[in-house]
C-alpha positions as CSV (number, residue, x, y, z in Angstrom):
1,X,98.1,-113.6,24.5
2,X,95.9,-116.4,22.8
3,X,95.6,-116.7,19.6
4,X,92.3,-115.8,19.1
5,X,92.8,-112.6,20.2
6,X,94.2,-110.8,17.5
7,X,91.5,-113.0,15.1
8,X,88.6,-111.4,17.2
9,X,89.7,-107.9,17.5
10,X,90.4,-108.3,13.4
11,X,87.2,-109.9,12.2
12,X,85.0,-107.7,15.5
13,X,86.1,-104.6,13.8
14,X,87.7,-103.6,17.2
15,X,89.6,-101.0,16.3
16,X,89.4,-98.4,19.2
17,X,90.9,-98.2,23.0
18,X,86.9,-97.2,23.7
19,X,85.6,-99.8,22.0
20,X,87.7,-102.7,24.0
21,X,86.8,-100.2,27.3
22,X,83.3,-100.9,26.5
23,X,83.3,-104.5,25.6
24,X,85.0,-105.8,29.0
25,X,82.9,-103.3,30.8
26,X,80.2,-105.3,28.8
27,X,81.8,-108.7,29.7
28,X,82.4,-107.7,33.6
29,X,79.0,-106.6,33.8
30,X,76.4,-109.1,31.5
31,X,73.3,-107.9,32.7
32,X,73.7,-104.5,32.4
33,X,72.1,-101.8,29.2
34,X,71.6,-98.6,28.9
35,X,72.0,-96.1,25.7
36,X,74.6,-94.6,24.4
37,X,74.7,-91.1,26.5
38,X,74.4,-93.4,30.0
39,X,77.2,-95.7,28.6
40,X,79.1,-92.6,27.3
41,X,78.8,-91.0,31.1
42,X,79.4,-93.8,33.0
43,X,82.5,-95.0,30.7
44,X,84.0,-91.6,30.4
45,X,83.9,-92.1,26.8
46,X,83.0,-88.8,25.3
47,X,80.5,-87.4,23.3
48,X,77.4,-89.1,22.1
49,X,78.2,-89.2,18.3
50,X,81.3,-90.9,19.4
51,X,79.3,-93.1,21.9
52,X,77.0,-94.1,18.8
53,X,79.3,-94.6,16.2
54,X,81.0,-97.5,18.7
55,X,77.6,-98.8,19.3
56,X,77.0,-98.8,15.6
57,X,79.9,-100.9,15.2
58,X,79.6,-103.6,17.8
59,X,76.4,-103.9,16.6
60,X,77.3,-104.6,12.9
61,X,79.8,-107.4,14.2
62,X,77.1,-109.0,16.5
63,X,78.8,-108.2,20.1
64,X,76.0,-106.2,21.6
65,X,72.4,-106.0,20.6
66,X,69.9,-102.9,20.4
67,X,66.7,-102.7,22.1
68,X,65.0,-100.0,21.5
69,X,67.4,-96.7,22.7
70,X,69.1,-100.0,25.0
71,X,72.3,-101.6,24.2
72,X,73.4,-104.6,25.7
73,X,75.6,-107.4,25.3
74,X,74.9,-110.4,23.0
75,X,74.1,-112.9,24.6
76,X,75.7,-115.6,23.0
77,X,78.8,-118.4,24.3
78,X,80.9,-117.9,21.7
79,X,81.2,-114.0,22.3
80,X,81.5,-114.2,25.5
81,X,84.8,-117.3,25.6
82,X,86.6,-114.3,22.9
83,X,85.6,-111.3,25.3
84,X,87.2,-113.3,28.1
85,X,90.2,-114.2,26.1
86,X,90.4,-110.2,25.7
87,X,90.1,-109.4,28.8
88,X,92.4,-112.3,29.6
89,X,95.3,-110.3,27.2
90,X,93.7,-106.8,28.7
91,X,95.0,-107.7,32.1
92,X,98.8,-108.7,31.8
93,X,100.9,-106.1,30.7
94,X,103.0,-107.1,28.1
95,X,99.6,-108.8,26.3
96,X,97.8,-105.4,26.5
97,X,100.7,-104.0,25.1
98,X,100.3,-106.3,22.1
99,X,96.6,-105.7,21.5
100,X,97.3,-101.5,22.0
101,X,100.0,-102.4,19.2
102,X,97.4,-104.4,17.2
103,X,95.1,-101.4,17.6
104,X,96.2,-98.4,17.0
105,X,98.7,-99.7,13.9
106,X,96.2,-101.5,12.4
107,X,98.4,-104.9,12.1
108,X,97.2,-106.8,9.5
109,X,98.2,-110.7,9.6
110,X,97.3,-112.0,6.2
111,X,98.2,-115.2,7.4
112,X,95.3,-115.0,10.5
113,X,92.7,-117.8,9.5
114,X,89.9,-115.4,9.9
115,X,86.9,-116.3,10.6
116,X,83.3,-114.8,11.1
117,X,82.1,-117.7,12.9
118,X,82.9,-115.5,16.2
119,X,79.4,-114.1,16.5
């Protein structure tokens, strides 16, 4: 996995198995918006509040931007070189493994350099 995977996911707030779903459906598809109930249907993600609280949060750490009841992703280099890097680790195995790891028990590397230049 690179490096700057577990820096993003820490300092993104990324903290969901939905959350990383949405994102590199996001990244896959650039172009794409909608709100939070066509996001929620088409990702299979549950229930609107849930669907909103995600957007909320992606918001807040500058990976999609709102327009309107539209969400999209931020368009922006930077985000999108970190979402590939995730989707990078999402597709082999033993990375994804990793980043579930990272996620769901919260590892916290005090040592990361974290940084909030990624948005």
């Amino acid at each position: 996995m690179n490096e700057l995977v577990p820096i993003f996911v820490h300092s993104s707030h990324i903290d969901s198995v939905q959350k990383i779903f949405l994102l590199l459906f996001l990244f896959q598809h650039p172009d794409v918006k909608g709100t939070c109930q066509e996001f929620g249907a088409r990702l299979y993600l549950g229930n609107t509040a849930l669907v909103e609280k995600i957007m909320a949060d992606l918001q807040q750490a500058g990976l999609i931007d709102q327009f309107g009841d539209d969400y999209k992703l931020h368009d922006e280099p930077q985000v999108r070189v970190c979402l590939g890097y995730l989707a990078e680790a999402f597709a082999d195995p033993l990375a994804r493994q990793q980043l579930l790891e990272l996620i769901n028990h919260k590892i916290v590397h005090s040592d990361l350099p974290y940084s909030s230049t990624f948005h």
